[in-house]
Jmol script that loads the backbone (N, CA, C; Angstrom):
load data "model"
ATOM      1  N   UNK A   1      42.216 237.994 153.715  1.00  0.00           N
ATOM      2  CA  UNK A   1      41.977 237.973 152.287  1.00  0.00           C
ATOM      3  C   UNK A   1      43.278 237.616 151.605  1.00  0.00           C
ATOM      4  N   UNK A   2      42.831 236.640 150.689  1.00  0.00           N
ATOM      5  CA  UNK A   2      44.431 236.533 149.623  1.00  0.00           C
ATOM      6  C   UNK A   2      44.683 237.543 148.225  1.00  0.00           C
ATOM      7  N   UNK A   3      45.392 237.915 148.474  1.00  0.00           N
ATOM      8  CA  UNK A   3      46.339 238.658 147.471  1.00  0.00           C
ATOM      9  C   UNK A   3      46.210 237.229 146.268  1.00  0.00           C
ATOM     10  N   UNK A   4      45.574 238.621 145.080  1.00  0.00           N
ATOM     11  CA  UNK A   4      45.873 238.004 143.685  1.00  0.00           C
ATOM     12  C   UNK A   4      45.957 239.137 142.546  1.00  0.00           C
ATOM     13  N   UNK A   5      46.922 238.717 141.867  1.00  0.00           N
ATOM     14  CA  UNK A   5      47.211 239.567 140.798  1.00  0.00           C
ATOM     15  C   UNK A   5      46.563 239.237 139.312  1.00  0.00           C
ATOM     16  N   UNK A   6      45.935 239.689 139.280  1.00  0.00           N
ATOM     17  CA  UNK A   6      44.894 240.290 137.400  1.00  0.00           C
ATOM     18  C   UNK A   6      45.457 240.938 137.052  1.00  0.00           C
ATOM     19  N   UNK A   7      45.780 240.160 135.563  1.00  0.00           N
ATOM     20  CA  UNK A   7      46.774 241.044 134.019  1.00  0.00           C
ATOM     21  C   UNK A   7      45.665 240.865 133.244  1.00  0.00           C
ATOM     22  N   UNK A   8      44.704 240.318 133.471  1.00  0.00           N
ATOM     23  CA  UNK A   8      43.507 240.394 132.667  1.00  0.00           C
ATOM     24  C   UNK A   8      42.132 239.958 132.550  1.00  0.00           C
ATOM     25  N   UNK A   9      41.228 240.464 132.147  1.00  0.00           N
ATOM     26  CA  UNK A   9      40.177 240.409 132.381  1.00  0.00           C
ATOM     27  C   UNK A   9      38.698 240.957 131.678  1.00  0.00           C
ATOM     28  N   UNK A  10      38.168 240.315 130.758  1.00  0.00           N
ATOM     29  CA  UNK A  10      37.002 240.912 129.817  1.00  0.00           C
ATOM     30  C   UNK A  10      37.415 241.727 128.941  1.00  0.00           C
ATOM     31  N   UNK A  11      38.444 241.869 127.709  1.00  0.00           N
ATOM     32  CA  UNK A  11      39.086 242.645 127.150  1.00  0.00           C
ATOM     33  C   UNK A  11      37.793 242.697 126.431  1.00  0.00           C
ATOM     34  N   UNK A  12      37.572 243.701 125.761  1.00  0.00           N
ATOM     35  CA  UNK A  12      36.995 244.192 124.090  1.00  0.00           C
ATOM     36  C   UNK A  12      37.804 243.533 123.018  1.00  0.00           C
ATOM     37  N   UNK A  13      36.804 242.715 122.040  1.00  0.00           N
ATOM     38  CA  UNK A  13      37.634 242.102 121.379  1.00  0.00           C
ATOM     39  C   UNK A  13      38.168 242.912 120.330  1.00  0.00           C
ATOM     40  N   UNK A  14      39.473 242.687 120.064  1.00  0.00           N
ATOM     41  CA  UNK A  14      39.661 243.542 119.236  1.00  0.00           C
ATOM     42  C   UNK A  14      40.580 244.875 119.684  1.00  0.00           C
ATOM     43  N   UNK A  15      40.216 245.134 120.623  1.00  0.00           N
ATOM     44  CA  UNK A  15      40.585 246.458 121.369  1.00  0.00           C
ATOM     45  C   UNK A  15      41.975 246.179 122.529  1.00  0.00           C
ATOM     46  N   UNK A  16      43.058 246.745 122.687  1.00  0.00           N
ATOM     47  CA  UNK A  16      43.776 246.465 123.740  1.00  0.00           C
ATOM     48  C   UNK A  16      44.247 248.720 124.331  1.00  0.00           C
ATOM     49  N   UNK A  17      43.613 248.418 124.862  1.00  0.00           N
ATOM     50  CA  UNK A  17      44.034 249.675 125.896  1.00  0.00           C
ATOM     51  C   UNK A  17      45.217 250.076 125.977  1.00  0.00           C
ATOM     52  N   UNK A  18      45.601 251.251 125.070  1.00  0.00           N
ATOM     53  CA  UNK A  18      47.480 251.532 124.523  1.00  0.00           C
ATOM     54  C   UNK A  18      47.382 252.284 125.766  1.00  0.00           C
ATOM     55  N   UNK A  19      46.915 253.343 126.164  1.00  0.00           N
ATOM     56  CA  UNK A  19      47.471 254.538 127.203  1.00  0.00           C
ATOM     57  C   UNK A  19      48.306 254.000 128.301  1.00  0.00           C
ATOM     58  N   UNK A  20      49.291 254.872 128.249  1.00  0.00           N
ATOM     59  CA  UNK A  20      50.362 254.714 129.052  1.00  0.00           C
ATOM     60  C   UNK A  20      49.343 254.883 130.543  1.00  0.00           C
ATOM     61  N   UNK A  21      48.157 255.543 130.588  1.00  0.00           N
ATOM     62  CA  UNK A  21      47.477 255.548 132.077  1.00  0.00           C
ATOM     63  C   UNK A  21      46.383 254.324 132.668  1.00  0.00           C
ATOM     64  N   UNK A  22      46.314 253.572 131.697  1.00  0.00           N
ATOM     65  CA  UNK A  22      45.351 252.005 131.617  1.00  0.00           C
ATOM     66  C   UNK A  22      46.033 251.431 132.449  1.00  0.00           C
ATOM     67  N   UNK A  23      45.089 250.853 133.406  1.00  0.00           N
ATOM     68  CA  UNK A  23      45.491 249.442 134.407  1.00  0.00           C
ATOM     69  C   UNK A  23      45.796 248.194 133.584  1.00  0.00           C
ATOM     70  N   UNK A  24      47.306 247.603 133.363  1.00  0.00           N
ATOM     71  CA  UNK A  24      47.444 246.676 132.633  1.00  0.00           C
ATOM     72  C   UNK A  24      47.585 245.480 134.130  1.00  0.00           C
ATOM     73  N   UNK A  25      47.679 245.570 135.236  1.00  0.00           N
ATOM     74  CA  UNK A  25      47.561 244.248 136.489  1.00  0.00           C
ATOM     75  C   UNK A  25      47.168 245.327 137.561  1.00  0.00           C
ATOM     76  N   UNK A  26      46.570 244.143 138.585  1.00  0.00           N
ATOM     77  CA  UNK A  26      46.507 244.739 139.711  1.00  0.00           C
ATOM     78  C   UNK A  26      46.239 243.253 140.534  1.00  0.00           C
ATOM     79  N   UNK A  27      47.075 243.715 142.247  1.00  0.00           N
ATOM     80  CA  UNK A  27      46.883 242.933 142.937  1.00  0.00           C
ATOM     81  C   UNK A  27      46.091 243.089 143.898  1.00  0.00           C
ATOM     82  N   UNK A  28      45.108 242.821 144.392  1.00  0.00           N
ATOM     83  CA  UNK A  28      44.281 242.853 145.672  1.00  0.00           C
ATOM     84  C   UNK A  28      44.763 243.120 147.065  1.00  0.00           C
ATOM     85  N   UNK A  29      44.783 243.966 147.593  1.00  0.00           N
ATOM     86  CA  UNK A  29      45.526 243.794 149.115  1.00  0.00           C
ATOM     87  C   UNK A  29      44.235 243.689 149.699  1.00  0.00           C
ATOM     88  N   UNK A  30      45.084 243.995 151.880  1.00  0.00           N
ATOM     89  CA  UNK A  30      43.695 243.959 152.481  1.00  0.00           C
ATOM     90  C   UNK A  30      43.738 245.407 153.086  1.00  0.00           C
ATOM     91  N   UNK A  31      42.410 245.402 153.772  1.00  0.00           N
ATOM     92  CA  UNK A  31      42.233 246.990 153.943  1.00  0.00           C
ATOM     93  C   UNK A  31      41.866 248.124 152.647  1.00  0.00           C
ATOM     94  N   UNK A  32      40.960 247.452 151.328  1.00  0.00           N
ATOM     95  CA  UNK A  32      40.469 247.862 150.234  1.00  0.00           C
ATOM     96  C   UNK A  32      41.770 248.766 149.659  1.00  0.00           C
ATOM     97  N   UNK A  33      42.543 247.518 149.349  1.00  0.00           N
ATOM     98  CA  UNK A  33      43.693 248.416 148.728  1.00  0.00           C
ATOM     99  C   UNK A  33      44.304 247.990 147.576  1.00  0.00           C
ATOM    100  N   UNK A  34      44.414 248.203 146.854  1.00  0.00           N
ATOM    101  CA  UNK A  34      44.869 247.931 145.236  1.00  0.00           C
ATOM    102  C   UNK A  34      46.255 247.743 145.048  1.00  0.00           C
ATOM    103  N   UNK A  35      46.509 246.778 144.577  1.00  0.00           N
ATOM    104  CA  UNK A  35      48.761 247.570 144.435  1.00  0.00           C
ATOM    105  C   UNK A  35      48.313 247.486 142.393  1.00  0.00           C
ATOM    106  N   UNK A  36      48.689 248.332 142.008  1.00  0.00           N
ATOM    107  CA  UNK A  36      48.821 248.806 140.413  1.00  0.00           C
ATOM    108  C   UNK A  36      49.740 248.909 139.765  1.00  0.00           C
ATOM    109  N   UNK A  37      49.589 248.133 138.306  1.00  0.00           N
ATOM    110  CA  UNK A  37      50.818 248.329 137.654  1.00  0.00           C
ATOM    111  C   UNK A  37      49.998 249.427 135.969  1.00  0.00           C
ATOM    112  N   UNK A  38      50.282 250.468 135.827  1.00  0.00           N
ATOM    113  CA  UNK A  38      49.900 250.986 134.542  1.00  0.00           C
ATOM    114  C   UNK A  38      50.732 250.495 133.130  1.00  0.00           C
ATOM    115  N   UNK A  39      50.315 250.592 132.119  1.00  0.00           N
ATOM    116  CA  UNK A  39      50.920 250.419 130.714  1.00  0.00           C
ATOM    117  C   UNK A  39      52.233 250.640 130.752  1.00  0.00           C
ATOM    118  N   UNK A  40      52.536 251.730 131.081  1.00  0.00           N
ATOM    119  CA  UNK A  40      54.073 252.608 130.854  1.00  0.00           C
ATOM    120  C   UNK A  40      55.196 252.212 132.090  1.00  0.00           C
ATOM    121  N   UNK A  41      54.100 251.035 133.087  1.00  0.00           N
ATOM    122  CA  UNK A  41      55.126 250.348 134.096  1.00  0.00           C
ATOM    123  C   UNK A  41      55.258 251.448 135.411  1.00  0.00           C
ATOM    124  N   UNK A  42      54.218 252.765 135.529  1.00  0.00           N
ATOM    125  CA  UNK A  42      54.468 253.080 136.633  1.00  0.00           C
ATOM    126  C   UNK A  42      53.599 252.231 137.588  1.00  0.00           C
ATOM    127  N   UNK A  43      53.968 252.124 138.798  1.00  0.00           N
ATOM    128  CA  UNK A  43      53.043 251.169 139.563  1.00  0.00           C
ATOM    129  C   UNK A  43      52.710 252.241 141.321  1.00  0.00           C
ATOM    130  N   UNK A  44      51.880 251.631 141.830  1.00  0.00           N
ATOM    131  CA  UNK A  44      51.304 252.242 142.965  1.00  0.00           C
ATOM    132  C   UNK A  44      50.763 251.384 143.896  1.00  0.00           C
ATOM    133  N   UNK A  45      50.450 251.896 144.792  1.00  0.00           N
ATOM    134  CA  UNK A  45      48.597 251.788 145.669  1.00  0.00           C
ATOM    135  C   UNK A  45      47.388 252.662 145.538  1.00  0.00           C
ATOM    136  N   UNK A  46      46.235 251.840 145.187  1.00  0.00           N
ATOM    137  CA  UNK A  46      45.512 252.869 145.726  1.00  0.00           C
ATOM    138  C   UNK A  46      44.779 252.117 146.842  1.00  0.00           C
ATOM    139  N   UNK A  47      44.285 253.201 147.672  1.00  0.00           N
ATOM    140  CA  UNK A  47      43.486 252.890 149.090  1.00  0.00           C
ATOM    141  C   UNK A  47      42.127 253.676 148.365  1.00  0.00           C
ATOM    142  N   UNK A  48      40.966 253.001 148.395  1.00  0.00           N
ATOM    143  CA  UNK A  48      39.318 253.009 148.619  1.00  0.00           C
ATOM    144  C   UNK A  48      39.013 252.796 149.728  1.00  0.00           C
ATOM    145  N   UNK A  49      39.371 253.162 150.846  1.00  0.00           N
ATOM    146  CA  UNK A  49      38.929 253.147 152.000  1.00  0.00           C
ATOM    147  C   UNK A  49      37.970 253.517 152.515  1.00  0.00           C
ATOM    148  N   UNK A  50      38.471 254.990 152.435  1.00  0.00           N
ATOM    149  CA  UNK A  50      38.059 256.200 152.559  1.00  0.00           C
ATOM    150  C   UNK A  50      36.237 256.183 151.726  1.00  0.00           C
ATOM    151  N   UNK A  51      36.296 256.058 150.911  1.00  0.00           N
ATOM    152  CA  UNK A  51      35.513 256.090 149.615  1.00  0.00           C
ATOM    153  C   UNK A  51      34.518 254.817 150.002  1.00  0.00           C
ATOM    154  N   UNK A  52      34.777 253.254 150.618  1.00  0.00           N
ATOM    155  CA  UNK A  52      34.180 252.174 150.599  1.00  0.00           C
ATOM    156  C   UNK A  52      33.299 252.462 151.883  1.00  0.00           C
ATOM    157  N   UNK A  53      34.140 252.924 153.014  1.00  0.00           N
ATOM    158  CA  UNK A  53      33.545 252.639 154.448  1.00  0.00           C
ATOM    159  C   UNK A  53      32.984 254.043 154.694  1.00  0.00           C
ATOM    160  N   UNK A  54      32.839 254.957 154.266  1.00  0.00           N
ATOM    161  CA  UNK A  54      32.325 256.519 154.516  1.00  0.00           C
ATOM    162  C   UNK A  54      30.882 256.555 154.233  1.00  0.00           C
ATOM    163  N   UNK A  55      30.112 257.576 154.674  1.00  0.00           N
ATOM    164  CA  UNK A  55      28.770 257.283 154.934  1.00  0.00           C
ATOM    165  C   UNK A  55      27.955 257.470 153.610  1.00  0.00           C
ATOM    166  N   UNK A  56      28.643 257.951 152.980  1.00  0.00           N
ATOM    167  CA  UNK A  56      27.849 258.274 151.348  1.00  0.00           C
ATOM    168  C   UNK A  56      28.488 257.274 150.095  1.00  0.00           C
ATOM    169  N   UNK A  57      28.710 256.029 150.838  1.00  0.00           N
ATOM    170  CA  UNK A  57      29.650 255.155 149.810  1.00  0.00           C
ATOM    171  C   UNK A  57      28.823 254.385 148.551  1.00  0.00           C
ATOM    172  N   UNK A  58      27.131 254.617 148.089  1.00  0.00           N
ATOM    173  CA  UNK A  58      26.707 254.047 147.607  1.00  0.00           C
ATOM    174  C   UNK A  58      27.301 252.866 147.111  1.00  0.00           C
ATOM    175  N   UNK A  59      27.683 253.220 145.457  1.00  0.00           N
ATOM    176  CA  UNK A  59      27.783 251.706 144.994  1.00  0.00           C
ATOM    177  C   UNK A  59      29.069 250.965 145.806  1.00  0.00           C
ATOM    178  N   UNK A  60      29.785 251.974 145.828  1.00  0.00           N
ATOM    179  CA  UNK A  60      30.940 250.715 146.436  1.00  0.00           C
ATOM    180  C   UNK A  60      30.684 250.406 147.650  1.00  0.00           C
ATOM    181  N   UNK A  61      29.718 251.040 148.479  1.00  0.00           N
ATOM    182  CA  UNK A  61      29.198 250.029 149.727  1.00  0.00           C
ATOM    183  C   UNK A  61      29.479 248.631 149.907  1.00  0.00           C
ATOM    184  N   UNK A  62      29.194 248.004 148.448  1.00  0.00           N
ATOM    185  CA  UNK A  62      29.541 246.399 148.106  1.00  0.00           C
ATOM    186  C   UNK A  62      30.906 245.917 148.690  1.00  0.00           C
ATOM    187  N   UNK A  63      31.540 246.804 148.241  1.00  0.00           N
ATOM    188  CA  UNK A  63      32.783 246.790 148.505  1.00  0.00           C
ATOM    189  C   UNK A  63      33.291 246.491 149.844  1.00  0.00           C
ATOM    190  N   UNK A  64      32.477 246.269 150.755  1.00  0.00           N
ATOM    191  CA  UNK A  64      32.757 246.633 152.355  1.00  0.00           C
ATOM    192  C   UNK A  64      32.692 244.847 152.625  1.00  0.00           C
ATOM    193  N   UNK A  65      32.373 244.290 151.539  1.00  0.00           N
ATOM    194  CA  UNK A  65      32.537 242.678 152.167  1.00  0.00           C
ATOM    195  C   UNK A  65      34.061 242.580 151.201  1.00  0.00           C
ATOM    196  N   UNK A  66      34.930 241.744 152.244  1.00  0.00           N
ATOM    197  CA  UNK A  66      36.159 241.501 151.695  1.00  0.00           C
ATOM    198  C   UNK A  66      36.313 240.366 150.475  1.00  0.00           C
ATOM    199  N   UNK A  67      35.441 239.333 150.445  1.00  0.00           N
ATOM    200  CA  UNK A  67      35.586 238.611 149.342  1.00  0.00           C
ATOM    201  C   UNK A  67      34.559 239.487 148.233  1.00  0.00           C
ATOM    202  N   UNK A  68      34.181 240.165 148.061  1.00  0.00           N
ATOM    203  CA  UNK A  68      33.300 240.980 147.016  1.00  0.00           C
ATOM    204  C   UNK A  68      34.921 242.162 146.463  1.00  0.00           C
ATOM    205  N   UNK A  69      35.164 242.900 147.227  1.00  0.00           N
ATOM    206  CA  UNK A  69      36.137 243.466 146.904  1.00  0.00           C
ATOM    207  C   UNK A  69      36.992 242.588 146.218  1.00  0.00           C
ATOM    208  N   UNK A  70      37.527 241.559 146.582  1.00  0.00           N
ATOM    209  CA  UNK A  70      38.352 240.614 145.659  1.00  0.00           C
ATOM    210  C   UNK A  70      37.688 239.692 144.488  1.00  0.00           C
ATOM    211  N   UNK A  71      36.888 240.275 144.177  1.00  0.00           N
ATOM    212  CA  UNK A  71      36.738 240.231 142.857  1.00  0.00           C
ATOM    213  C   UNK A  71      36.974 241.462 141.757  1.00  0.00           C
ATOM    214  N   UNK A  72      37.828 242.291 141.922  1.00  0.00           N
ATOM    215  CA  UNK A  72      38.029 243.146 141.231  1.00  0.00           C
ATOM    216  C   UNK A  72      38.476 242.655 139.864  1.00  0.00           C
ATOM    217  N   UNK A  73      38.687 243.232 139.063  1.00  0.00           N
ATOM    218  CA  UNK A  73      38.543 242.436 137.900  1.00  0.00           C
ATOM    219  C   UNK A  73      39.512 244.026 136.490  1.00  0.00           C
ATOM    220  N   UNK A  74      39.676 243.756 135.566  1.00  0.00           N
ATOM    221  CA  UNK A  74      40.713 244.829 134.485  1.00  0.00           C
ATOM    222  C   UNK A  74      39.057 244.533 133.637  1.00  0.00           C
ATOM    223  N   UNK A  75      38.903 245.880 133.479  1.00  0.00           N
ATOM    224  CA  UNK A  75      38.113 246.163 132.157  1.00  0.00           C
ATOM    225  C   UNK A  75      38.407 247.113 131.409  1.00  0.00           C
ATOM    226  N   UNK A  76      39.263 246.906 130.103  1.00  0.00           N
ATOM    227  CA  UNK A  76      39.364 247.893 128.834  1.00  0.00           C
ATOM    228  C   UNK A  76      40.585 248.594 129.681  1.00  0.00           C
ATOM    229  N   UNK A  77      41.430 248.183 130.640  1.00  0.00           N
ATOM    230  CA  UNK A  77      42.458 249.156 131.343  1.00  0.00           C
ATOM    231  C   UNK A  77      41.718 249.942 132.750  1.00  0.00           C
ATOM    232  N   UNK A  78      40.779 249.302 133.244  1.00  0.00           N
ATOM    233  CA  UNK A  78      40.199 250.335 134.150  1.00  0.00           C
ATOM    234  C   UNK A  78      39.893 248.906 135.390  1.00  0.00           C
ATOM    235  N   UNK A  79      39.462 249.471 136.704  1.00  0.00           N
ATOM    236  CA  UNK A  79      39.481 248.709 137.960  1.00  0.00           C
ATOM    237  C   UNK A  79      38.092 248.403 137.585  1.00  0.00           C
ATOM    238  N   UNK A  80      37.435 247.334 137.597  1.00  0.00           N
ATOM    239  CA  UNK A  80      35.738 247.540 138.189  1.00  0.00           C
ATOM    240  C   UNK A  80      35.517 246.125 139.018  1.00  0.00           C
ATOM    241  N   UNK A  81      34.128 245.977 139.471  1.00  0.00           N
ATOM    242  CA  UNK A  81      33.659 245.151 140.317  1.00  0.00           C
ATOM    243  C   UNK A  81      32.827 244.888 139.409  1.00  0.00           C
ATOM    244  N   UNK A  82      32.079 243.300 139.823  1.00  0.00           N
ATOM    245  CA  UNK A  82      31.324 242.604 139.042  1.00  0.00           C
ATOM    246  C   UNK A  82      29.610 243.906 139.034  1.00  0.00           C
ATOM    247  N   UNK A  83      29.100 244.584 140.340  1.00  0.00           N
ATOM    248  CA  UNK A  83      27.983 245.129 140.542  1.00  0.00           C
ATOM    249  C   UNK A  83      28.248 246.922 139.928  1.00  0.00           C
ATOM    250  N   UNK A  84      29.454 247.255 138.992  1.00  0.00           N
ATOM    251  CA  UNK A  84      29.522 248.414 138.069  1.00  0.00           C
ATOM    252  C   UNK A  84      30.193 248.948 138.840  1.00  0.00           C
ATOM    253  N   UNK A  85      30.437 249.063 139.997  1.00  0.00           N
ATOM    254  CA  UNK A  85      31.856 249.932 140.447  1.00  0.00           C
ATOM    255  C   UNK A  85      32.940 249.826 139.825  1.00  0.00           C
ATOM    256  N   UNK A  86      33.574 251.198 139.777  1.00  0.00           N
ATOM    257  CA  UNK A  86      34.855 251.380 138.768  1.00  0.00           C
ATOM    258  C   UNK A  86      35.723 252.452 139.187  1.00  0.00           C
ATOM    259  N   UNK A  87      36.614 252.748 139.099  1.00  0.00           N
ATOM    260  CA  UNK A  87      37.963 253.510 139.411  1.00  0.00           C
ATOM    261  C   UNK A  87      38.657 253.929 138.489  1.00  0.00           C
ATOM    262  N   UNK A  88      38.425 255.731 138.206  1.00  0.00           N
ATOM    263  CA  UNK A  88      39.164 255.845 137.197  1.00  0.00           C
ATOM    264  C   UNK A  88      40.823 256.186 136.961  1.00  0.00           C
ATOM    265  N   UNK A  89      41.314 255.284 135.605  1.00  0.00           N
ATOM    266  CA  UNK A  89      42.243 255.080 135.925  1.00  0.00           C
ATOM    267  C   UNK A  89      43.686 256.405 135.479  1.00  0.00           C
ATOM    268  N   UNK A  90      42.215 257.265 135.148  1.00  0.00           N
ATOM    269  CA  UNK A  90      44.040 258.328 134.644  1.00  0.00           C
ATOM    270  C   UNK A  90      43.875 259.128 136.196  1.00  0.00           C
ATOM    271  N   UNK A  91      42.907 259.095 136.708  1.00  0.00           N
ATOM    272  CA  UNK A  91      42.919 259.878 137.961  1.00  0.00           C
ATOM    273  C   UNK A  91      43.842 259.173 138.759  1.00  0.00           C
ATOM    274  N   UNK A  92      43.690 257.820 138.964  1.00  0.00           N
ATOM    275  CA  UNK A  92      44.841 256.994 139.702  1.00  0.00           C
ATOM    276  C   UNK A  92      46.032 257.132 138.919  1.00  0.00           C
ATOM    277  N   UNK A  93      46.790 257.265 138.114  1.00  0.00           N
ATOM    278  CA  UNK A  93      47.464 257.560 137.231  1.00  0.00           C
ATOM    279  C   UNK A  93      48.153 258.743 137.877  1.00  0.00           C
ATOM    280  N   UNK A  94      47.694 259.704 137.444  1.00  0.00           N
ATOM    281  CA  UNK A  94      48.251 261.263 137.942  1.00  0.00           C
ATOM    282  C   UNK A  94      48.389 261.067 139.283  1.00  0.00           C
ATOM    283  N   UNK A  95      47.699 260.710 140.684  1.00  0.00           N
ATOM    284  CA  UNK A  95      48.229 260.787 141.914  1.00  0.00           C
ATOM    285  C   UNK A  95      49.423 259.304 142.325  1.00  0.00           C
ATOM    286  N   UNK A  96      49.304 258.625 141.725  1.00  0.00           N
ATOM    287  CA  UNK A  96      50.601 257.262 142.024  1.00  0.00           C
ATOM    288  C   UNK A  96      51.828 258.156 141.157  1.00  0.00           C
ATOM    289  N   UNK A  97      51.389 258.595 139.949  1.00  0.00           N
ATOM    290  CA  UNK A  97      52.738 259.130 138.961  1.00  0.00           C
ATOM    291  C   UNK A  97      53.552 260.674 140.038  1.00  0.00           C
ATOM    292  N   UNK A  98      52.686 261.368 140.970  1.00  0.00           N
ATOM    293  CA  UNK A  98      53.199 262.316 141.753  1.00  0.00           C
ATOM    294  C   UNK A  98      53.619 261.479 143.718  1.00  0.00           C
ATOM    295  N   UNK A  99      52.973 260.583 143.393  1.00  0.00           N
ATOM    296  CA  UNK A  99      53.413 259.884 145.411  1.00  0.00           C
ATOM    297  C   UNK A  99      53.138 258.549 145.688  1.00  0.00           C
ATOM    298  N   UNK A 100      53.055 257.960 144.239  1.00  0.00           N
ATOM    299  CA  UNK A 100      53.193 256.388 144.569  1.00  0.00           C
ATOM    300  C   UNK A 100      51.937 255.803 145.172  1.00  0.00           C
ATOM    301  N   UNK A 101      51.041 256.695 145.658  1.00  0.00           N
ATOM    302  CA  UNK A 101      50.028 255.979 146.187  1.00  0.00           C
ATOM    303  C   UNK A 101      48.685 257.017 145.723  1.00  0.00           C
ATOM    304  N   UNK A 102      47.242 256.487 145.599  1.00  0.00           N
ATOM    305  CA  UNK A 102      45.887 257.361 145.384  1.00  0.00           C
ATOM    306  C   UNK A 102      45.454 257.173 146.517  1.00  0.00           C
ATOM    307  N   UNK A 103      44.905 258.021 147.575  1.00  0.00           N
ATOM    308  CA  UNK A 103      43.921 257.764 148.554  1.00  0.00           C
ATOM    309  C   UNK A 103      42.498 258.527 147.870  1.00  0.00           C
ATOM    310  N   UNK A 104      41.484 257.568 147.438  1.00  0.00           N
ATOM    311  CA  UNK A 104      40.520 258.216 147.308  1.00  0.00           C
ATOM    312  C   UNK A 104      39.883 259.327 148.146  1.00  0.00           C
ATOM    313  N   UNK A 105      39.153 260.315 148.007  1.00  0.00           N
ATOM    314  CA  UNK A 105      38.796 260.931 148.664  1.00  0.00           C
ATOM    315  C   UNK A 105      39.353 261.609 149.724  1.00  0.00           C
ATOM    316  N   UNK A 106      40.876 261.289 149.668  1.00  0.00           N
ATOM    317  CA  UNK A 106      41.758 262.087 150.227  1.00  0.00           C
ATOM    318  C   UNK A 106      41.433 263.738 150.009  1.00  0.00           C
TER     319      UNK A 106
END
end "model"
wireframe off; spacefill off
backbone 0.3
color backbone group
């Protein structure tokens, strides 16, 4: 999979997402992994791994094809996929702002 970085994507017109905890980029890794940059410039990983390939993964099941995952996309400051999966972003926020990285479902 290729690595690509989104600074933007379907804004609200009108609206720009101030919180210092809003996803302002993110780059795609492989192995369902996010690299993140927030408003206030802290940046991270998160890993959906855990969360994509586990047996109760409903919607992000999708997620388990690698070009579907790379379509992740910035909405309003938040992660989502074109089929409504989403990642919230003060939760990723608080665990990158304490260890640099979120493992879902860690």
């Amino acid at each position: 999979m290729s690595s690509q970085t989104i600074t933007q994507a379907h804004p609200a017109v009108g609206v720009t997402p101030a919180a210092p905890w809003r996803v302002c980029a993110i780059t795609v890794l492989p192995q369902c992994q996010l690299a993140v940059t927030f408003n206030d410039g802290t940046s991270g990983i998160v890993d959906v791994s855990a969360l994509v390939l586990g047996p109760d993964a409903g919607v992000f099941q999708a997620l388990r094809d690698v070009s579907f995952f790379a379509q992740a996309y910035l909405d309003c400051g938040a992660v989502a996929w074109p089929n409504g999966a989403d990642l919230a972003p003060d939760a990723m926020y608080k665990a990158i702002s304490r260890s640099g990285i979120w493992r879902v479902l860690d």
